[in-house]
N, C-alpha and C positions, 0 to 999 in steps of 0.2 A: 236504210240501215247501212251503216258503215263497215267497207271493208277493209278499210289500211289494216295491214298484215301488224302494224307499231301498234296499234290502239289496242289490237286483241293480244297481243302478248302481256302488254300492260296490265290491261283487265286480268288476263290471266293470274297475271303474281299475284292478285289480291285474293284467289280464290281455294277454298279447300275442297274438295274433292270427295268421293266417296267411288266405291265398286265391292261387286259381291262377291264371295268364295274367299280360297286361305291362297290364291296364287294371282298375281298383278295379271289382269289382261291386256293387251298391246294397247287397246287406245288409252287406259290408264297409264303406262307408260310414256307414250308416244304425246302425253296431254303434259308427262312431267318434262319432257326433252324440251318441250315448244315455251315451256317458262312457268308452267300452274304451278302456284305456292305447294301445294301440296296436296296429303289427303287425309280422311280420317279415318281412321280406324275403329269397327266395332268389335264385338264378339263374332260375327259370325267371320271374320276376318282370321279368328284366332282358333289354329286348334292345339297348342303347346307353345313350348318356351323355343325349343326352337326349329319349329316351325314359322314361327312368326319374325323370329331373328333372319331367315333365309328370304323370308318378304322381304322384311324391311329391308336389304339388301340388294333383290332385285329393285326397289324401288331408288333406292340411294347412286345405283349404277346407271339409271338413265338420267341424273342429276345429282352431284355430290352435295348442292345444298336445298334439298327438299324438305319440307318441315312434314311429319309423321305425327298425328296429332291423334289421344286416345282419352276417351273418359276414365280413366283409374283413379278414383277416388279412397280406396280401400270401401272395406266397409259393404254397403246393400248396390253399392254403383261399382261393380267392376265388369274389365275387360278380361287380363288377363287370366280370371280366375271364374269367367263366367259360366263353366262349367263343374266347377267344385264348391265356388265361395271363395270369398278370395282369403287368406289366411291373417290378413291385418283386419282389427275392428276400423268401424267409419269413425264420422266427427265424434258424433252426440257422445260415442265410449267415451274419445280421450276430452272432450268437453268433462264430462262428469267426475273424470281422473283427475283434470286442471293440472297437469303438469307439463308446458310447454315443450319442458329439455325431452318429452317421451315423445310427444308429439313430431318437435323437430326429428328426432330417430328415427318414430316410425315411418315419418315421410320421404327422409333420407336413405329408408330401406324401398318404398317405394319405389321413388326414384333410381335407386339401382337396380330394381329389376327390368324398368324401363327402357334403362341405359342400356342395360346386358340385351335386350329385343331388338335394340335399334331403332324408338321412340324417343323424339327428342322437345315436345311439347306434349305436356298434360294438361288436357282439357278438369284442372281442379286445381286449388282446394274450393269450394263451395261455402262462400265466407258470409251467407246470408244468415240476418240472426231469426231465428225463429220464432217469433212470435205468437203464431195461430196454430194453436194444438192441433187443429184438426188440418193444416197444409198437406197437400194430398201429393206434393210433388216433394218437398223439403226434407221436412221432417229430420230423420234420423244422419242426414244428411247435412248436417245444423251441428257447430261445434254447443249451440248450444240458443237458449233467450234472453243473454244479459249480454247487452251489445259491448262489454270491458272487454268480458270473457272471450266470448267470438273475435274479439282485435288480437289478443295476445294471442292465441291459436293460430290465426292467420297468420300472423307473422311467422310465425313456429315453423307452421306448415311450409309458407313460401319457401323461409331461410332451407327447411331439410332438401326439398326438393332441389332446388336449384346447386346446391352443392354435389349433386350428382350430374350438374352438366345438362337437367330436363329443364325448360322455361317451365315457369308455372303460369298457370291463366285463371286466377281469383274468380267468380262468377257468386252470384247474374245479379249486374250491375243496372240498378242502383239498391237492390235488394229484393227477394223475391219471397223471403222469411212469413210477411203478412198476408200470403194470399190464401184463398179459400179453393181455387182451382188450379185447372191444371196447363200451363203456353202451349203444351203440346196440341192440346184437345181447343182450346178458345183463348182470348187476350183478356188475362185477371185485369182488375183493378185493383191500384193499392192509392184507395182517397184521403191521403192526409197531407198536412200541409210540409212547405218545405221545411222547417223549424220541426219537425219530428222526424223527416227522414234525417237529419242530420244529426238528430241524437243517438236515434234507434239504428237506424239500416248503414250507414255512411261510414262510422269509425271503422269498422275492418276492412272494407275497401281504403281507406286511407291506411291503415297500418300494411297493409298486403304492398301498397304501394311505396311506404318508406320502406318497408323490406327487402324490396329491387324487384318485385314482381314483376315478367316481362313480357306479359300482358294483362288484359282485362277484360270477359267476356259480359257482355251485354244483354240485359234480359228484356223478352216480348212481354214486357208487364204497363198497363200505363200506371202513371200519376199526376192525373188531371192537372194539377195544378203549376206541374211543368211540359207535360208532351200533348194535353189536349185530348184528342180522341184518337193520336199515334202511340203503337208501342216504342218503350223507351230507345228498341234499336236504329229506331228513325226519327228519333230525337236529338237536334243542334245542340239545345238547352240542356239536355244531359250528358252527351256524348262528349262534344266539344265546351259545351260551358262548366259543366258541374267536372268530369273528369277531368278535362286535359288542364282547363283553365283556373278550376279552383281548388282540386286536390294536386294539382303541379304532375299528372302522368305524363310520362315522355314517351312508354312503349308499347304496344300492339293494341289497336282494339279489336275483338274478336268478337260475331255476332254467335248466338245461340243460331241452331240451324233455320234456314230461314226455310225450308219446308214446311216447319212449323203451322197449326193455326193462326200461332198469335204476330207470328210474320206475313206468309202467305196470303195469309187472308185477309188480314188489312190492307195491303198494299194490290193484291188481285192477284198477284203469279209470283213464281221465285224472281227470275227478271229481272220485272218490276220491285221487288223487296230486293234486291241487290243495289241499286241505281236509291234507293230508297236510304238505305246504310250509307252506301260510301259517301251520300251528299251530306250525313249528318255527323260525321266523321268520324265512322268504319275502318278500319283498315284491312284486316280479314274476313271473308264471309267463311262461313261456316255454310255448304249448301243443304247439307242433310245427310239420311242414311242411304239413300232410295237414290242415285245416283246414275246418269248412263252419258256417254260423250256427247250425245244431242245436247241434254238438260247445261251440260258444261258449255258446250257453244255459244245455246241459246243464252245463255250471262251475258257470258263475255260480248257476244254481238252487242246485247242490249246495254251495257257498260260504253260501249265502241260507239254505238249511237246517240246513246246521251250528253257524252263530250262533244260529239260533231254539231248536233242539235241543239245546244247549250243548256240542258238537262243539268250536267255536270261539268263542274271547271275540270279541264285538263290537270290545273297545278292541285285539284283534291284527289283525283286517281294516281298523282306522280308523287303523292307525298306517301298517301295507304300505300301505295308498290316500294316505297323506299321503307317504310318500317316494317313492312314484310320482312323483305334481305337485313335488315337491322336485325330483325329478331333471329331469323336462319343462319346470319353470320356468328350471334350468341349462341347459339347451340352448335357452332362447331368447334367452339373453342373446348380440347382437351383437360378434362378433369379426372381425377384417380375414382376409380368406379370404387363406390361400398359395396361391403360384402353382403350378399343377400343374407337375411335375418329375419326366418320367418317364425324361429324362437320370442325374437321380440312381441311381435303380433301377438301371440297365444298371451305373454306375459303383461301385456297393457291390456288385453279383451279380461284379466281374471281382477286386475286392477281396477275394471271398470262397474263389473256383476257390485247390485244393490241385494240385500238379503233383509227381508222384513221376515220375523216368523223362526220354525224351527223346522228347519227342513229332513231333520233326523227324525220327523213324528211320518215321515211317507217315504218308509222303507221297502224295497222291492212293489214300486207302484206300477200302473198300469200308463204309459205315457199316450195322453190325446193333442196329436197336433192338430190342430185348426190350418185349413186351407187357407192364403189369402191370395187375392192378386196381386200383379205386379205394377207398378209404377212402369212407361213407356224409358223412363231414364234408367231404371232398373235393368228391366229384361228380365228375363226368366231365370233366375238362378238357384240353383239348390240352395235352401236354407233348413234350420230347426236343427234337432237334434239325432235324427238316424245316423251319420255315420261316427259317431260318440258315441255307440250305447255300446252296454257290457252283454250285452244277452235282453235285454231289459225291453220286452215288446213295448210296438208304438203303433199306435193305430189313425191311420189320417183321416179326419172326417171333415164334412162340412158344415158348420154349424146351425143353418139355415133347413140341413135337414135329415139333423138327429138329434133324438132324443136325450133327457138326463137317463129316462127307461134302459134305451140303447146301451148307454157308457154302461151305467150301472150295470147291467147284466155282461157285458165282454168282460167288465174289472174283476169280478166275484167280488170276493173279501177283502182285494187289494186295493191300495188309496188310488189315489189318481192326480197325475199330475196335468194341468192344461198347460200346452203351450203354445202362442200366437204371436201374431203382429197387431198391434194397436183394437187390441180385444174388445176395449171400450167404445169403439167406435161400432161395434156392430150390438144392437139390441138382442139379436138371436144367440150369441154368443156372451155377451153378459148374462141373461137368462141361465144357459147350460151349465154355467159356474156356478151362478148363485145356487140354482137346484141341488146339482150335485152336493156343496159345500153342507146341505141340510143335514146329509145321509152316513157320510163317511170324513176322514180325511181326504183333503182334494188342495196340492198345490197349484201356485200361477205361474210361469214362465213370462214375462214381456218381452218379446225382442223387435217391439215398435218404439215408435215416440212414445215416452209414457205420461200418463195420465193419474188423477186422482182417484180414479175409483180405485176400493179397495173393497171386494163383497165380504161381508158376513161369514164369517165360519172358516176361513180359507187360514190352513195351519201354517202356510209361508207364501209371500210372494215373490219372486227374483225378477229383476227389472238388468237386461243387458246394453240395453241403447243399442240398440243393432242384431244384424243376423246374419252377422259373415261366418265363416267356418269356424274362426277364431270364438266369436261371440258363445255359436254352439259346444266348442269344447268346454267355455269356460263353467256354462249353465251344469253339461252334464256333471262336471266335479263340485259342483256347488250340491248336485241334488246324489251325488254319492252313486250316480248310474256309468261313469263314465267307463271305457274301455279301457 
């Protein structure tokens, strides 16, 4: 294994980083002085606004061009609001609103609250069209299923962000919309030919990129009929042929963390899925969340040995390290920061609420939120309706095991409203609806991907495309509960 002191710097630039707690510890530091691209930022990284501005700072002083890289998606994926919800709805809202110039705003308020932290790449927008109702990773996260729709968003999105000065990083390329699992957990497949990703999956990654998006994050998803039995992140044929060469990308490619299953495990180690990227033309890895200076070394050695070994061309590591500094030099160019506008948020989340029904027939009701999990891109984040209620009890159950008996007797005489995430997809909880619906009035809340069911008897359904804070406010003034 190679130790030129030149190769592991090199390796270096191309790498993003991770560490735990809300304060940089020295070898994160001391890994940013020696030339590491950067790092990324989760929630647990964030305990306020600014606190996280005083990070980013230590981090920026042991390198003035470090790239800070954060999932902020608005919507069901956020960072900095991972402890409240974050106050802007996701895609699927302003998908459903279809109005670009909101979108562009809303992302442009994003983006300055980014700016204001000292984030200067966003690991979003999430330009994948959604296809499969049941996607267990996408979903709500999805401007939308009509691949027009999803282009013009994405551009939206790109242009908002970026006028704040944040790169955008469009994702997960070459579309991750059709899958049925989850990269975190194993490596989807998406089996269709190329003549369908290019109608279906492809137009928003192309409009993200006439947009100036500057970069483009790559998904551990295969599709046989171009990567074989590799995920696309270690795919020539998608990376370099399909991105760079025939949608004309000039700026950053960015893997999904290779931690991942659907990295990881393909390739045998992070490593080896490092060495794996950059030969297919990677520019940034992404290492994961789970992060320590060993796991950093151990890359870059392995990067440092496969140039020497001829693994990998030198001039493919010198090109990924130069659109690194291309992209870190784009983010230090001074732009007029937007004002934070978390008014707008609330006002695109009440633009977004679908109302079937008459929700004025389940007045002073008994509110049932349904527990759900999380998504690994998610996290844990408060969602539904408790901190919007006027007084108006809510009672959390699981729907797996409780009764209609149950509800019915907490509600008394009172209607009942249900509310959840993607309701339909659990048996046990369609069941709970429909019973109930026999007996009294009983509304639906959706703040999943939604779906066609609609039960029997049910006096309103409200569908929000999301579960941000935002989302929540808008349901409770739709259902006349709010504070």
């Amino acid at each position: 294994m190679s130790h030129d002191p030149g190769l592991r710097r090199l390796a270096l630039r191309t790498l993003l980083a991770a560490f735990p707690g809300t304060t940089a510890p020295d070898w994160a530091l001391e890994l940013v002085a020696d030339g590491l691209a950067g790092h990324t930022l989760f929630g647990t990284n964030v305990a306020g606004a600014e606190q996280l501005a005083r990070l980013t700072g230590t981090l920026r002083s042991a390198r003035p061009d470090v790239l800070l890289a954060i999932d902020e998606e608005g919507g069901d994926v956020t960072r900095l609001g991972h402890l409240t919800g974050s106050p802007y709805p996701g895609n699927a809202a302003l998908g459903a609103v279809d109005d670009p110039d909101l979108t562009r705003r809303v992302y442009a308020a994003v983006g300055g609250d980014l700016a204001a932290a000292g984030v200067n790449l966003n690991l979003a927008p999430t330009v994948d069209v959604n296809t499969a109702d049941d996607n267990p990773i996408i979903g709500t996260r999805s401007f939308g299923a009509d691949p027009a729709l999803v282009a013009r968003h994405a551009a939206a999105a790109v242009t908002g962000l970026e006028s704040a000065g944040v790169a955008a990083c469009a994702k997960h390329f070459p579309g991750h919309g059709a899958t049925v699992s989850d990269s975190h957990l194993e490596l989807p497949t998406v089996d269709v030919t190329p003549d369908v990703l290019h109608r279906r999956d492809l137009p928003p990654f192309a409009a993200a990129v006439a947009a100036g998006s500057q970069a483009v994050m790559s998904a551990h998803i295969r599709v046989p009929a171009l990567t074989g039995d590799l995920p696309a992140t270690f795919s020539r044929a998608v990376l370099t042929g399909l991105l760079r060469d025939e949608l004309g990308f000039r700026g950053a490619i960015v893997t999904d963390a290779l931690e991942m299953r659907g990295a990881a495990g393909a390739a045998g180690s992070v490593p080896l899925a490092a060495v794996a990227a950059l030969a297919a033309g990677a520019d940034l890895l992404c290492i994961g969340a789970v992060v320590d200076r060993d796991l950093v070394e151990a890359v870059a050695a392995e990067i440092a040995g496969a140039v020497t070994d001829g693994r990998l061309a030198a001039s493919r590591l010198e090109g990924a390290a130069a659109r690194t500094a291309a992209l870190a030099a784009w983010t230090a160019t001074p732009r007029p920061a937007a004002a934070e506008d978390h008014a707008l948020g609330l006002a695109a989340a009440r633009r977004a609420v679908r109302v079937e029904g008459a929700p004025r027939e389940l007045a002073a009701p008994l509110i049932v939120q349904l527990t759900s999990g999380s998504s690994i891109a998610e996290g844990s984040v408060p969602w539904g309706l408790r901190p919007h209620l006027d007084g108006t009890e809510l009672l959390e159950v699981a729907a797996v095991s409780t009764t209609p008996e149950q509800v019915a007797a907490a509600a008394g005489d009172r209607p009942v409203v249900v509310v959840g995430r993607r309701i339909h997809s659990s048996p046990e909880a369609r069941a709970l609806v429909e019973k109930l619906a026999q007996g009294r009035p009983v509304g639906v809340v959706e703040m999943g991907w939604p779906s066609s069911w609609r039960p029997a008897g049910v006096r309103a359904f409200v569908v929000t495309y999301g579960a941000s804070r935002a989302n929540g406010q808008a349901a409770a003034e739709v259902l006349g509960v709010a504070v």
